[in-house]
C-alpha positions as CSV (number, residue, x, y, z in Angstrom):
1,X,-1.5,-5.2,-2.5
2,X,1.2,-5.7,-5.4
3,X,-1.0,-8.0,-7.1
4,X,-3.8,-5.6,-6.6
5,X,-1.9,-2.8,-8.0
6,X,0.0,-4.5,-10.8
7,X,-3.4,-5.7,-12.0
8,X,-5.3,-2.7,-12.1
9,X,-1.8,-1.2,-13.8
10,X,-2.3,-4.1,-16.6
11,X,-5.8,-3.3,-17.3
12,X,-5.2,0.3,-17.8
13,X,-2.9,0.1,-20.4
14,X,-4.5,-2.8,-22.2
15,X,-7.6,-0.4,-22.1
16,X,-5.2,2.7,-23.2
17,X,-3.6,0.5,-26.2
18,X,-7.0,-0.8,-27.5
19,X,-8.6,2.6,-27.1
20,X,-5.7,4.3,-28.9
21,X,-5.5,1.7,-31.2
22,X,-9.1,2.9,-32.5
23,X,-8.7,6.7,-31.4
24,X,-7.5,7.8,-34.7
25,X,-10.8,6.3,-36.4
26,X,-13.2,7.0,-33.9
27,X,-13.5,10.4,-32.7
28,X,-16.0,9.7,-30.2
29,X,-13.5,8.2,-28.2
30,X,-11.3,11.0,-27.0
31,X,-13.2,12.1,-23.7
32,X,-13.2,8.7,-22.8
33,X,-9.4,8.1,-23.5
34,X,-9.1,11.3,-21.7
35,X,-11.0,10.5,-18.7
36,X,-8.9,7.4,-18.3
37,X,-5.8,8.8,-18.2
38,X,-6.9,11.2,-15.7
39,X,-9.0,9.0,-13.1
40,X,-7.5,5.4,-13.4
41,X,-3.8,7.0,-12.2
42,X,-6.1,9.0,-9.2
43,X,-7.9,6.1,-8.2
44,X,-4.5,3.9,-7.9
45,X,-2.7,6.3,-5.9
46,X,-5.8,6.7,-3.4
47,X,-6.6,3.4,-3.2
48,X,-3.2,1.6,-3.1
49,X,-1.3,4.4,-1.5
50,X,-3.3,5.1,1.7
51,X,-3.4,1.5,3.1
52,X,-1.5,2.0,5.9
53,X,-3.4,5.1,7.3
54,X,-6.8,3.9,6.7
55,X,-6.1,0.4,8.6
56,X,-4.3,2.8,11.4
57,X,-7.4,4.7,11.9
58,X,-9.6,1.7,11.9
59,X,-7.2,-0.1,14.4
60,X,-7.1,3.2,16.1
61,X,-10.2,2.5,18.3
62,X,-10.2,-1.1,19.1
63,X,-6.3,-2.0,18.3
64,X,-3.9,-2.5,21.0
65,X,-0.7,-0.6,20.5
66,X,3.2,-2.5,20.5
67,X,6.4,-2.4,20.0
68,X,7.7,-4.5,16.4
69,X,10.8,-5.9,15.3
70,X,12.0,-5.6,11.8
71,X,12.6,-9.1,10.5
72,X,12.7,-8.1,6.4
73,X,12.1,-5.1,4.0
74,X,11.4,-5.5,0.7
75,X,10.7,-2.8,-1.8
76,X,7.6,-2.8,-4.0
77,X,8.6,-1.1,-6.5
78,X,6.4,1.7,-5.9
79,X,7.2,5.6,-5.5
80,X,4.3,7.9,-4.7
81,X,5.2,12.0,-4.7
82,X,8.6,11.2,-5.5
83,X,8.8,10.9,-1.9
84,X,7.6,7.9,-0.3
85,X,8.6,3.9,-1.2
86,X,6.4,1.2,-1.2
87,X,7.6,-1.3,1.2
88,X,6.9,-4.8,2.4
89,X,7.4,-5.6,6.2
90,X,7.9,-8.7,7.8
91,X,8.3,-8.1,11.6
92,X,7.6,-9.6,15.0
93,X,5.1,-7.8,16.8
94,X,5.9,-8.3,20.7
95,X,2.5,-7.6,22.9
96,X,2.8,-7.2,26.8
97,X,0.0,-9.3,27.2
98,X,0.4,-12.2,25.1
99,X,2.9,-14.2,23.2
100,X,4.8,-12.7,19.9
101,X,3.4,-13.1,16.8
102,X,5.0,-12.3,13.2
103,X,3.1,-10.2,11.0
104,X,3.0,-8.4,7.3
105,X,2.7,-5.1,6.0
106,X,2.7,-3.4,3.1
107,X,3.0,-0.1,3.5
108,X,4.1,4.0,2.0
109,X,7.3,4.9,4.1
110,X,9.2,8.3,3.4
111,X,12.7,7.7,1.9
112,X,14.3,9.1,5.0
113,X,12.4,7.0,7.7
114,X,12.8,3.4,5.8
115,X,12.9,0.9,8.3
116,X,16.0,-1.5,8.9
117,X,16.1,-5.1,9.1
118,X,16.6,-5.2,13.1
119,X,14.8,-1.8,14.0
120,X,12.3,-1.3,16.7
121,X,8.6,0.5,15.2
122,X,5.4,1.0,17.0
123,X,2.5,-1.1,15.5
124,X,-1.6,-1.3,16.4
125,X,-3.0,-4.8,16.4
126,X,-6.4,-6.1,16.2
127,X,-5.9,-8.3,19.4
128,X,-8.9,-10.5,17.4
129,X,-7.0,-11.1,14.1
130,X,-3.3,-10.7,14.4
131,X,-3.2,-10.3,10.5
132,X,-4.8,-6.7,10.8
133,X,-1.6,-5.0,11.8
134,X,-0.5,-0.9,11.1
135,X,2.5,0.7,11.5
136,X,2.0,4.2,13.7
137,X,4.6,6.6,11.8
């Protein structure tokens, strides 16, 4: 996700500098410039800032739902809303059925719910691929 993101945040502004760089010359390029600087911060903040929810609804109906311990946070670097932090997880996901596993997650936590290095959180798992893990907030 971070290399996702900081990509699609490079491309931007070389596309922004180029395009202002002729802006002044070229007329014609306004709406465009415009456009950009309206859609390409939309599009980052709905594709890189719903992760978590969209894999939780997809794990939803075939996951299997269990308990997680918090091995590591790291943060992104990311603030969406002024509100929520982007986070990295390492934890240690600890299914009833079957042996524990350790897992990664990036994911949008609110600044008053970060988890701690230590702390107990409810995951779903794809029981098929343990590398399909969400946290259930």
């Amino acid at each position: 996700m971070k290399l996702k993101f900081y990509l699609t945040f490079f491309i931007f502004f070389i596309l922004l500098g180029i395009m202002s760089f002729f802006l002044p010359h070229h007329r014609g390029l306004l709406i465009p410039y415009i456009i950009l600087m309206v859609l390409v911060p939309f599009f980052m903040i709905r594709y890189f800032g719903h992760g978590n929810s969209r894999k939780l609804k997809k794990l939803s109906q075939k996951g299997i739902r269990s308990s997680a311990i918090v091995l590591s946070v790291e943060d992104l670097g990311f603030t969406m809303n002024k509100i929520n932090i982007g986070l990295s997880l390492s934890m240690e996901v600890r299914p009833l059925t079957e042996d524990p596993f350790k897992a990664s997650l990036d994911v949008f936590v609110s600044r008053v719910q970060i988890p701690r290095v230590g702390d107990k959180v409810e995951v779903i798992y794809d029981p098929s691929n343990h590398l399909e893990v969400a946290l259930v907030v």
